[in-house]
SERO-810219 format. One line per field, with one value per residue (C-alpha): residue number from 0; residue in one letter; y, z, x. Coordinates in steps of 0.2 Angstrom, whole numbers, plus 5000, padded with zeros to 4 digits. Example, Ala and Ser with C-alpha at 12.3 -4.5 7.8 and 13.67 -1.06 7.14 Angstrom:
<pts>
i = c(0 1)
aa = c(A S)
y = c(4978 4995)
z = c(5039 5036)
x = c(5062 5068)
</pts>
This chain:
<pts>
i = c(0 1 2 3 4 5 6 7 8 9 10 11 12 13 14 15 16 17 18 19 20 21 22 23 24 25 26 27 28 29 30 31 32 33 34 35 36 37 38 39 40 41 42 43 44 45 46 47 48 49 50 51 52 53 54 55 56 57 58 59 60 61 62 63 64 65 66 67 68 69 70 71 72 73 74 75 76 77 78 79 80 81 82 83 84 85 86 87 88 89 90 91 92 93 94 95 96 97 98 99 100 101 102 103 104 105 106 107 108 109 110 111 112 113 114 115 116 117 118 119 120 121 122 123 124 125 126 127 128 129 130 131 132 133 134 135 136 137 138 139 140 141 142 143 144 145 146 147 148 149 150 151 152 153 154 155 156 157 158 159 160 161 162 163 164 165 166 167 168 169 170 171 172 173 174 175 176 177 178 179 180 181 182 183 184 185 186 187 188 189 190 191 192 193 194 195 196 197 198 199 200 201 202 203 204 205 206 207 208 209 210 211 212 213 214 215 216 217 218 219 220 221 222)
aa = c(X X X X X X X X X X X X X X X X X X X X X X X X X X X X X X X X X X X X X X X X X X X X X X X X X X X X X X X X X X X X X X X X X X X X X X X X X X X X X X X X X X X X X X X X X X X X X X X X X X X X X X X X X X X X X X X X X X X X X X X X X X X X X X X X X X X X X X X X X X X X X X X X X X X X X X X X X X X X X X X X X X X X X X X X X X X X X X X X X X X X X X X X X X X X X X X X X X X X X X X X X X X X X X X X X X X X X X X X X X X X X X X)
y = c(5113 5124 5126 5131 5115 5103 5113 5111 5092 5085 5097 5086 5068 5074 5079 5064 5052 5065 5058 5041 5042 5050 5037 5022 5030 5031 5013 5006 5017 5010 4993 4995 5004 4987 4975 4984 4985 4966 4962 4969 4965 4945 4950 4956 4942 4925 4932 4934 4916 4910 4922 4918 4928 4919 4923 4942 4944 4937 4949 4964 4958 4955 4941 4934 4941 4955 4955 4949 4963 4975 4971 4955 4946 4944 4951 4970 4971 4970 4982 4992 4989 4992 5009 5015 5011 5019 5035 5035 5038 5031 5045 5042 5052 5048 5050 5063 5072 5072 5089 5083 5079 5094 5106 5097 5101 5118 5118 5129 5121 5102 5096 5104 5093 5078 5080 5082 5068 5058 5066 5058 5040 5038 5040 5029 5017 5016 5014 5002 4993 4978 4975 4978 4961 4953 4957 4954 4936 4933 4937 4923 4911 4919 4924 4939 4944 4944 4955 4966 4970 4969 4984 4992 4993 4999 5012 5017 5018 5030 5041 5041 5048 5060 5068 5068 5078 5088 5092 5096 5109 5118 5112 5098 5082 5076 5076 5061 5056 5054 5055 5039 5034 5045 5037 5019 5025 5035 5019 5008 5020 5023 5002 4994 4982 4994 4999 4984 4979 4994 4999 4979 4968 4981 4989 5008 5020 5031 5047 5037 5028 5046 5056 5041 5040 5061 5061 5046 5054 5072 5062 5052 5062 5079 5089)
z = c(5167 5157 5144 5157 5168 5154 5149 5168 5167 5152 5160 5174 5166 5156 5170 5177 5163 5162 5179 5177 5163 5174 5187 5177 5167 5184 5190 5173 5176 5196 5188 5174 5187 5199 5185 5179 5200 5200 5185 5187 5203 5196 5182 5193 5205 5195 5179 5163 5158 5174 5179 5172 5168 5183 5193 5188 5192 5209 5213 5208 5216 5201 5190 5178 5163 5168 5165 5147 5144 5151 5140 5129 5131 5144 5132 5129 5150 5148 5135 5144 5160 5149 5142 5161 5171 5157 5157 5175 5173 5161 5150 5132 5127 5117 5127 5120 5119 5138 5148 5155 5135 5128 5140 5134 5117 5120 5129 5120 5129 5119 5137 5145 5135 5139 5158 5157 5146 5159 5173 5163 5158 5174 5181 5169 5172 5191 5189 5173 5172 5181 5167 5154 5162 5163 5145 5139 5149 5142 5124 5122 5124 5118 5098 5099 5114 5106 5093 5105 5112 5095 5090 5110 5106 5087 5094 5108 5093 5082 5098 5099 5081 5085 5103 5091 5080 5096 5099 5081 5080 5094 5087 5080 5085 5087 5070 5060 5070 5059 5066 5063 5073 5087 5087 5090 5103 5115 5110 5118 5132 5137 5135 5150 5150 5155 5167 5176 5175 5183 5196 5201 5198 5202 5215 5208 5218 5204 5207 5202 5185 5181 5181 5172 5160 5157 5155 5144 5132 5132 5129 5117 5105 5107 5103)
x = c(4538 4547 4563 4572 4567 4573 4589 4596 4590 4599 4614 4615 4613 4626 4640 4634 4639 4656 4658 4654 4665 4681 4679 4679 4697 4703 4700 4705 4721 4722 4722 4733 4747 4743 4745 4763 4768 4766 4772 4788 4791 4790 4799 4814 4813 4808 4810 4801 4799 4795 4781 4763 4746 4739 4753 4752 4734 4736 4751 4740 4724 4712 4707 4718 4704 4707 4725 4720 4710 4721 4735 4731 4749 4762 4778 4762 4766 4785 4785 4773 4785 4799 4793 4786 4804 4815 4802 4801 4782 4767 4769 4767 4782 4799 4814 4822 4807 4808 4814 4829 4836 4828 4837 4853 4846 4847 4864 4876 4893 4898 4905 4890 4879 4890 4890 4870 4868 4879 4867 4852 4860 4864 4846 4839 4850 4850 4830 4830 4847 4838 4824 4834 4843 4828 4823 4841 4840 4821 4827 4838 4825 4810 4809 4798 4807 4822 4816 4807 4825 4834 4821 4822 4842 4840 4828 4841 4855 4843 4843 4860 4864 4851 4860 4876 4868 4863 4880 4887 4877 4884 4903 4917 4919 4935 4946 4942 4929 4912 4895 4891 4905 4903 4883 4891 4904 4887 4878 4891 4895 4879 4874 4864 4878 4893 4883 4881 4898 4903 4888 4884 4899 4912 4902 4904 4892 4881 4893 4910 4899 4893 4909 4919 4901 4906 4923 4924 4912 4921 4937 4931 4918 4926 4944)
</pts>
């Protein structure tokens, strides 16, 4: 046996435990995709209160432990519901620091901006209106619920101030309207809540919601 002999050996006990590693990531991340699947799905249809651990873990195909372990608590798999339907994947990435809102970033036209921030809004409604409902409905009952989506709006308001600032740069708002007002009026515009007003109770189909989404921003938030 020579060097060279050992060398190749401890080379293949060490892929081997890279693969070992890899595929056990892999299941761990099959699992957690099939425990957020079924979650959500008995958040939408029973709602958040109703649905249990147990009842989770028998959606998804595993043992209730293992919902435990994946995620600790039932409100760590809304949030991590929450965070996955309004990214539209289980990136860990802020919103705005997204493509879509980065490309509006670098938009030089104000209106431009507007009408691609509609575009977007619209999109992330369409996919996460209906568990914001089901958190909305889950906080009035449950105290740290409620503060989840107290801090989930706040967080949504601090992105707001920051698009305005997005669009001052490239010009004026409308005369006499301050930043922090313009912050409150996207904030509103942009809410969940109108949304579902117009897209479910008044039965708006996503072109007619985005093109009043644009021009009630343009008209209100530029001169």
């Amino acid at each position: 046996m020579n060097d060279d002999t050992l060398y190749r050996k401890g080379e293949d006990v060490n892929s081997r435990r890279r693969y070992d590693s890899r595929m056990r990531d892999e299941r761990a991340q099959k699992t957690r995709s099939c425990i957020l699947a079924a979650a959500k799905s008995l958040f939408l249809k029973h709602g958040y209160v109703p649905t249990t651990m147990a009842g989770i873990a028998r959606e998804a195909g595993v043992a209730t432990q293992t919902v435990y372990v994946t995620f600790g608590t039932k409100r760590a798999i809304l949030a991590a519901v929450m965070g996955e339907t309004i990214g539209g994947d289980d990136q860990r990435i802020g919103m705005l620091e997204r493509a879509d809102p980065q490309r509006m970033r670098e938009e030089t036209d104000q209106r431009l901006q507007l009408r691609m921030m509609a575009h977007g809004i619209r999109e992330v409604l369409d996919r996460a209106g209906p568990m914001f409902d089901v958190m909305r409905i889950a906080a009035a009952s449950e105290v740290e619920i409620h503060a989840a989506y107290t801090e989930l709006q706040e967080q949504r308001r601090q992105n707001m101030a920051s698009v305005v600032g997005w669009i001052t740069d490239k010009g004026p708002l409308k005369p006499g309207l301050t930043e922090t007002e313009a912050a409150d009026v996207l904030w509103t515009l942009t809410s969940a809540d109108v949304h579902r007003m117009l897209r479910d109770e008044r039965g708006w189909t996503p072109e007619q919601y985005e093109e009043w989404l644009a021009e009630s921003l343009i008209n209100a938030l530029l001169p």
